[in-house]
C-alpha positions as CSV (number, residue, x, y, z in Angstrom):
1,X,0.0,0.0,0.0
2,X,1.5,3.6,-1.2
3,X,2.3,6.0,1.7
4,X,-0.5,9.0,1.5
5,X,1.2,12.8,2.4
6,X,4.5,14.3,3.2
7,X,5.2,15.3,6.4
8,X,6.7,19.1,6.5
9,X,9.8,20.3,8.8
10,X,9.0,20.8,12.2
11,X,9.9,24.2,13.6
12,X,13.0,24.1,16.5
13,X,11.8,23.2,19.9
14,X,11.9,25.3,22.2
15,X,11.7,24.0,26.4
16,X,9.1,26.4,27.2
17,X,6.9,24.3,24.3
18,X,5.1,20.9,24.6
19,X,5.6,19.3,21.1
20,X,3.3,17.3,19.5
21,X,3.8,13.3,18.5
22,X,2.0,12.0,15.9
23,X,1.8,8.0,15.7
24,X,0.1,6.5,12.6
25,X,-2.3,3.5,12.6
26,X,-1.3,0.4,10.3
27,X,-0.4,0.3,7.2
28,X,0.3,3.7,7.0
29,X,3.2,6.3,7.6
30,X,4.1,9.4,9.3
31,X,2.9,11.6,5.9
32,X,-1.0,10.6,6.9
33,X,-0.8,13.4,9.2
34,X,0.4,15.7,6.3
35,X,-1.9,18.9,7.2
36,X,-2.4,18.6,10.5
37,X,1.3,19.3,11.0
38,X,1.3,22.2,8.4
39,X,-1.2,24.2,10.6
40,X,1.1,23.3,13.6
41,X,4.3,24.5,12.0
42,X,2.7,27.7,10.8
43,X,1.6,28.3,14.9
44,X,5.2,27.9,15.6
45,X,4.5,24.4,17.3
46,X,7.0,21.9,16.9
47,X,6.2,18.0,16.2
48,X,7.7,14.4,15.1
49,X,6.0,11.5,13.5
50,X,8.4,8.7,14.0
51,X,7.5,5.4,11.2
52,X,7.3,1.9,13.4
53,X,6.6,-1.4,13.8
54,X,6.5,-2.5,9.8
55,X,4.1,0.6,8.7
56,X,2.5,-0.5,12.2
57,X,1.7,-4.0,11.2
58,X,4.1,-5.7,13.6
59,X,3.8,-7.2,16.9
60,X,2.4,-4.6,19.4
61,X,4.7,-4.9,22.2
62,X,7.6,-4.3,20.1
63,X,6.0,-1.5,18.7
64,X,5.3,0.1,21.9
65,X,8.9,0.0,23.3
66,X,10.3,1.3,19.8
67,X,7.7,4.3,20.5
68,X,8.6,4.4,24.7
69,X,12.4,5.0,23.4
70,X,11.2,7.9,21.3
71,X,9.4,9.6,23.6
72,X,12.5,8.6,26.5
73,X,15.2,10.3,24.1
74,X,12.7,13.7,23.6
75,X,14.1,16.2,26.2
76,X,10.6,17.9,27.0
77,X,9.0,17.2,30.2
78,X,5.3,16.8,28.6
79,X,4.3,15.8,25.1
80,X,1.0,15.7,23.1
81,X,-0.1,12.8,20.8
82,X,-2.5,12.7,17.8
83,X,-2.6,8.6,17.1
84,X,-4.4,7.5,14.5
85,X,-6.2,4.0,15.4
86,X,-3.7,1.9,16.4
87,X,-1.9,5.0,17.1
88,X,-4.7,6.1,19.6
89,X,-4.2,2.7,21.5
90,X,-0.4,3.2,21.7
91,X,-0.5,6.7,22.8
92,X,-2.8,5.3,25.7
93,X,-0.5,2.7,26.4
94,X,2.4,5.1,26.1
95,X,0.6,7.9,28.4
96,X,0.4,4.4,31.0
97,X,3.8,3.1,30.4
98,X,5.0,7.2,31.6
99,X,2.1,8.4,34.1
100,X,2.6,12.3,33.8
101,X,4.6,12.6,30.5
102,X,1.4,12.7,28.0
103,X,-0.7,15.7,28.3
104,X,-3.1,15.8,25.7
105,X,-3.7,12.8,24.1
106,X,-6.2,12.9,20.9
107,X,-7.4,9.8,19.6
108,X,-8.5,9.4,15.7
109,X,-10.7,6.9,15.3
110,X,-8.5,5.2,17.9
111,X,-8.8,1.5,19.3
112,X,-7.9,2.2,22.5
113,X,-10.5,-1.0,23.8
114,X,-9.1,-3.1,20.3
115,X,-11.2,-4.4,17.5
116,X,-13.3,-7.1,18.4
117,X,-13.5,-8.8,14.9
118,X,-11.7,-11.8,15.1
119,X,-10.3,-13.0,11.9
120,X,-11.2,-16.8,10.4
121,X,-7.6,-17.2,9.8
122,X,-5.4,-15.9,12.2
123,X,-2.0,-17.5,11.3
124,X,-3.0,-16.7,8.1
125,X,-3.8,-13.3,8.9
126,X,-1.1,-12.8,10.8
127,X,1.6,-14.2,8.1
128,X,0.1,-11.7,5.2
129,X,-0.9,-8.7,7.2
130,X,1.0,-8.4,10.0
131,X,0.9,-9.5,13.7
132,X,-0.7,-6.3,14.9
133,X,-4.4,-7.4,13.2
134,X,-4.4,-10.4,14.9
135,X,-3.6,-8.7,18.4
136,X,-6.1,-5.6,17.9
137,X,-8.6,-8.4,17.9
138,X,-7.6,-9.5,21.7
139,X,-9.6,-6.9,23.2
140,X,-9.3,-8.3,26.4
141,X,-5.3,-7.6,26.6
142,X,-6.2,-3.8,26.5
143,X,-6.8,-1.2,29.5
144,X,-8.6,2.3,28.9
145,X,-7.7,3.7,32.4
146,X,-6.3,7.1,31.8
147,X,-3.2,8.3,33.7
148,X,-4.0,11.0,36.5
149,X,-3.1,14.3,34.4
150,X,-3.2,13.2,31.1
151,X,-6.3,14.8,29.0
152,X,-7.8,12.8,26.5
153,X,-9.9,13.7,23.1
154,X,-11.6,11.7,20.9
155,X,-12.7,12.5,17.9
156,X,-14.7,9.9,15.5
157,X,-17.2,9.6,13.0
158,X,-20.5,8.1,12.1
159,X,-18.9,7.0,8.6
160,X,-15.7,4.7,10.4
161,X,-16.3,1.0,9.5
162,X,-12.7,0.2,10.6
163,X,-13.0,0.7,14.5
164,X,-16.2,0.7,16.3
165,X,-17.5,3.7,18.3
166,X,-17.5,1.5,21.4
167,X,-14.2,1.1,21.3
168,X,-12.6,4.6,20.5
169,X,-14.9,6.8,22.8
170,X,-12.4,7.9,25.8
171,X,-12.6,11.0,27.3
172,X,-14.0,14.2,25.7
173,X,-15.9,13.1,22.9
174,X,-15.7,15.3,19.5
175,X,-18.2,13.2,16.6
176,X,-17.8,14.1,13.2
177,X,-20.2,13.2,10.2
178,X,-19.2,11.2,7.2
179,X,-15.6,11.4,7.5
180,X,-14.0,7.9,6.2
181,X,-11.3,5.8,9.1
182,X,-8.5,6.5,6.7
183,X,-9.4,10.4,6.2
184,X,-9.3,11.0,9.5
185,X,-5.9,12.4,10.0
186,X,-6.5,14.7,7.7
187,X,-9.3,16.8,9.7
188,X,-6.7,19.4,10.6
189,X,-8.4,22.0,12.1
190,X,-10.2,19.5,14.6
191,X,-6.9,18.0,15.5
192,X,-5.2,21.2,16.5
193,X,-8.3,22.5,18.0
194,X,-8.4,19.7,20.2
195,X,-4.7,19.7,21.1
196,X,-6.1,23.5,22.2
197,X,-4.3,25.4,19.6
């Protein structure tokens, strides 16, 4: 599957700023969050998209501690997150994993609770897609507690028929109509709205 956007350069961080992380879902890339980012670098806010886990397709935990070592090497004190689906989920767990480093978390259409479809063919599934849609489908491996200080936004719409709304309504709720799963990075305005920009 092609990548879909370009991801601009960040402005400088600065330590009186809070910089935004943006984590993709699967099978996608850091560019899916293309104009988001471009209405954050013209407010002067800095951000980084770092690509994991096989275009997020691989196994979960690993993907998690390649994102916990991102976030460990960032000098700020506080970041925010934008995750797309599976990038919702992992900013949870990250924002769990670091009780007090995430303080804005917005989830896209995010998974935070997994997505209960299990597939007919999981080694199958597994072998051609990835381990990652195999283990969104546990959805009893996953916690939604939210860390003590850590603000959470989710924004979804009525037209996602990728991740049910049971499972990515956390926190403040912001519903959209008729925006498409994979379209939903793109709602920049709402993004940086919610990130309180």
């Amino acid at each position: 599957m092609p990548t879909r956007g370009t991801l601009p350069a960040s402005p400088p961080w600065r330590e009186d700023q809070v910089p935004v992380m943006f984590i993709h879902g699967t099978m996608a890339s850091p560019g899916n969050f293309e104009i988001p980012a471009r209405l954050l670098a013209r407010r002067g806010i800095p951000f980084f998209a770092p690509g994991f886990g096989e275009r997020g397709t691989g196994d979960l935990g690993a993907s998690l501690r390649e994102l916990l070592h991102v976030v460990d090497a960032h000098p700020a004190d506080q970041i925010d997150i934008v995750g797309h689906s599976l990038g919702g989920l992992l900013g949870l767990q990250i924002a769990q994993a670091r009780p007090g480093r995430v303080r804005t978390l917005v989830g896209l259409g995010a998974c935070y609770r997994g997505v209960p479809r299990r597939p007919r063919f999981p080694r199958l599934t597994r072998n051609l897609l990835g381990a990652a849609y195999v283990q969104l489908t546990e959805v009893e491996r996953f916690s939604d507690a939210v860390p003590e200080g850590t603000r959470v936004v989710s924004i979804l719409s009525d037209a996602d028929a990728v991740v049910p709304g049971a499972s990515s309504r956390l926190g403040e709720v912001v519903a959209v109509r008729g925006v498409r799963h994979e379209r939903l990075p793109q709602l920049g305005a709402a993004i940086v709205q919610a990130l309180g920009y």
